[in-house]
C-alpha positions as CSV (number, residue, x, y, z in Angstrom):
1,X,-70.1,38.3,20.4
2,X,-73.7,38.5,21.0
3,X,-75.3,41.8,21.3
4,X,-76.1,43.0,24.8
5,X,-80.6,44.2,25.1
6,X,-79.5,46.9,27.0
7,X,-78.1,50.2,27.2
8,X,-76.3,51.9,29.7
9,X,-77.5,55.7,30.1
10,X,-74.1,58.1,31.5
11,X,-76.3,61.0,32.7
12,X,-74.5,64.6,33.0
13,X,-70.7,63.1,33.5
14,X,-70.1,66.3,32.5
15,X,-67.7,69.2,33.6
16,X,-70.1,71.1,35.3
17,X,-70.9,68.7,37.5
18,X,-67.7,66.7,37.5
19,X,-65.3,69.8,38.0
20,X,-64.3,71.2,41.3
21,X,-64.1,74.6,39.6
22,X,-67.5,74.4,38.7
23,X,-69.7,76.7,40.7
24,X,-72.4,73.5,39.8
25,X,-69.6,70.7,41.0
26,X,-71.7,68.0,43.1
27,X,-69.1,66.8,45.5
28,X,-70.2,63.1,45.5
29,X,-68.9,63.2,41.7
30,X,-65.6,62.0,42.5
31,X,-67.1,58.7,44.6
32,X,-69.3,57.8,41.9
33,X,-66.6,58.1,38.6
34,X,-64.9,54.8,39.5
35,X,-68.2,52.9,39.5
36,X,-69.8,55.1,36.1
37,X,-66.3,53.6,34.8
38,X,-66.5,50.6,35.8
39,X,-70.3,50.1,34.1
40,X,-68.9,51.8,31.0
41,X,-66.4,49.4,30.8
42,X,-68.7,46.3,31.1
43,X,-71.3,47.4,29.2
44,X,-68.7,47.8,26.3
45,X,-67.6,44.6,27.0
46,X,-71.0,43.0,27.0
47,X,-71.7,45.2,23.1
48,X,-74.5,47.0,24.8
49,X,-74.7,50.8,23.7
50,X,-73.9,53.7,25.7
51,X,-75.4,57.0,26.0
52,X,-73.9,60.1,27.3
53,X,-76.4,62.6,27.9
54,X,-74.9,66.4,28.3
55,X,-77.0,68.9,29.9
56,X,-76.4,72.8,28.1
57,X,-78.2,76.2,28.9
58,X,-81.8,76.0,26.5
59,X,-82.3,77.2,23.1
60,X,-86.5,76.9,22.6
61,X,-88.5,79.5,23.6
62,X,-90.8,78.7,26.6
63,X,-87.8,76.3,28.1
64,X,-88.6,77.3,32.3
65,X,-85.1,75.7,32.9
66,X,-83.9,79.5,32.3
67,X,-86.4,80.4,34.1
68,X,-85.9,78.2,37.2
69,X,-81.9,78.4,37.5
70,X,-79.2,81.4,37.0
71,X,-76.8,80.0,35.5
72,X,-77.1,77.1,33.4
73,X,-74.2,74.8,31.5
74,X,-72.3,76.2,28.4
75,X,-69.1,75.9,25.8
76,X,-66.9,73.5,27.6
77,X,-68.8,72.9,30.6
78,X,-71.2,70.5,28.1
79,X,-68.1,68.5,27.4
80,X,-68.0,64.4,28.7
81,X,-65.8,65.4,32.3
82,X,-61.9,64.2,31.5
83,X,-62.0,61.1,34.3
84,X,-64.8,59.5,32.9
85,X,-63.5,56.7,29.8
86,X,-65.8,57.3,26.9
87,X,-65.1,55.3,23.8
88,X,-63.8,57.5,21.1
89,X,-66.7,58.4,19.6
90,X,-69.5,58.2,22.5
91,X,-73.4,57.9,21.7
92,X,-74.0,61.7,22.6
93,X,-77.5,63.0,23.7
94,X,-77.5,66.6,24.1
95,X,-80.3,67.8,26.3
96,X,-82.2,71.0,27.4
97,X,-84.1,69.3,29.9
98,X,-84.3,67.0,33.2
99,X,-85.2,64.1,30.3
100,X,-82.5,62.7,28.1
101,X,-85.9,61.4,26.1
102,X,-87.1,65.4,25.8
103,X,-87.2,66.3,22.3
104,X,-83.7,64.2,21.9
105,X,-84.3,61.2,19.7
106,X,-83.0,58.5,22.3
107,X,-86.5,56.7,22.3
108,X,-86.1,55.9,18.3
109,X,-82.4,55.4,18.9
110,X,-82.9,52.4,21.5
111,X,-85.8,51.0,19.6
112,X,-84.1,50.8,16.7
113,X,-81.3,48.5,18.7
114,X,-84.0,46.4,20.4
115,X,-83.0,48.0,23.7
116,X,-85.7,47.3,26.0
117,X,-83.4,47.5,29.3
118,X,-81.8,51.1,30.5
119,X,-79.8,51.2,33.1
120,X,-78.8,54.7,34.3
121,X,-75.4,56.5,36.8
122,X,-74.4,59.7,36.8
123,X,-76.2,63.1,38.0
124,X,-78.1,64.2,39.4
125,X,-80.1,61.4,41.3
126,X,-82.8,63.7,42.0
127,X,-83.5,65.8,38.5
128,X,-82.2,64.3,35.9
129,X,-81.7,60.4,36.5
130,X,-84.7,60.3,38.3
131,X,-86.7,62.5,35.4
132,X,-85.2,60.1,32.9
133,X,-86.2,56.9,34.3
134,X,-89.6,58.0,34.6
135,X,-89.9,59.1,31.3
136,X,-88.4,55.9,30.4
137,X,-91.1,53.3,31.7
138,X,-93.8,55.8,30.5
139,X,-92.3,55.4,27.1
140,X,-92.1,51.1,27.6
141,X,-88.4,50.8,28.7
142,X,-87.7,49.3,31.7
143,X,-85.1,51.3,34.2
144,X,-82.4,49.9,36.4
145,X,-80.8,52.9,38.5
146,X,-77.5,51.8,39.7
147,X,-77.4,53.7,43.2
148,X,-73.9,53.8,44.4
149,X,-73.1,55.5,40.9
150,X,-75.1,58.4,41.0
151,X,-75.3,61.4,43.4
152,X,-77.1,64.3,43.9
153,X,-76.8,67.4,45.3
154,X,-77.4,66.5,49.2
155,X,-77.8,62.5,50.6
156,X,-81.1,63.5,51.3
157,X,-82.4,64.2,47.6
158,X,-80.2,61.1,46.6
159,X,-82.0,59.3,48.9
160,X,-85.8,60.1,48.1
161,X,-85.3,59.5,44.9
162,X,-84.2,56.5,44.9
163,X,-87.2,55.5,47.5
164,X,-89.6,57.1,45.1
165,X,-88.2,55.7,41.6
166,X,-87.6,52.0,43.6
167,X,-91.2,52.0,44.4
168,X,-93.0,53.1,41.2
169,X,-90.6,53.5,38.4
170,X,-87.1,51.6,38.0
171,X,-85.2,48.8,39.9
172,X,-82.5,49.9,42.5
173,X,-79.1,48.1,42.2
174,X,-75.3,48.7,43.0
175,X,-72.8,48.7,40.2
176,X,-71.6,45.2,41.9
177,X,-75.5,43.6,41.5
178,X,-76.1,45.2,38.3
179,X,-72.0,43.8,37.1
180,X,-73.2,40.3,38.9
181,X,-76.1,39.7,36.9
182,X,-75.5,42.0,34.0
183,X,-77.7,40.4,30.9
């Protein structure tokens, strides 16, 4: 099988935003799961890596995520959520910030593949997808959002970001466009 040149990105599928006990659970988590699955699937069907970044409360000094927000995720609410199907030992990217490429290694790790490609789902659409794509094409990687499998906290910050990253930072696709012409 030949090796897919890109590599899907599973941004925060994690229980704090994926649980409905979560005082952080983003209600459009449930829609998106069957489509974050479905990618997961194909992408490990096409041999193209996949990341799953998990947000947790910051270590480093001078981190103003502590700053900006009460309550931040820890212990078990920085585990993969239970309904999304993660091989059996998933690519993880633990992350203090918006960035999965902040101080994480994930730039060296897709070079190192010849990953040229990211395509990003999960949470939120806004913050940390949106912050990660960005950072991406700074850094020479080309991002594909995949819309219908990523939320946010309202519509209306899922929807200005993806106006804003469609225009000067990523492509915008569904999980049906991006599994219809998958490379």
């Amino acid at each position: 099988m030949r090796e897919a040149r890109y590599a899907l990105l599973v941004i925060d599928a994690q229980n704090y935003f994926f649980d409905p006990a979560s005082p952080a659970y983003l209600e459009g988590s449930a829609a998106i799961l069957p489509r974050m699955n479905r990618l997961i699937a194909a992408a490990g069907a096409a041999g193209a890596p996949v990341f799953f970044t998990l947000h947790r409360a910051p270590t480093a000094p001078g981190n103003l995520m502590a700053v900006r927000y009460k309550r931040l995720p820890r212990g078990t609410e920085c585990e993969i959520w239970r309904g999304v199907t993660a091989p059996p030992k998933p690519i993880l990217i633990e992350k203090e910030q918006y960035s999965a490429f902040h101080r994480t290694g994930l730039a060296a790790q897709l070079r190192r593949r010849g990953i040229h490609d990211i395509v990003l789902c999960g949470a939120m659409t806004h913050l940390c997808v949106d912050t990660t794509a960005r950072h991406g094409f700074m850094l020479g990687f080309k991002p594909v959002v995949v819309a219908d499998a990523c939320c946010s906290k309202t519509p209306a910050f899922h929807r200005a970001a993806l106006l804003a990253l469609g225009h000067g930072f990523a492509e915008i696709t569904t999980t049906q466009g991006w599994l219809s012409h998958a490379r």
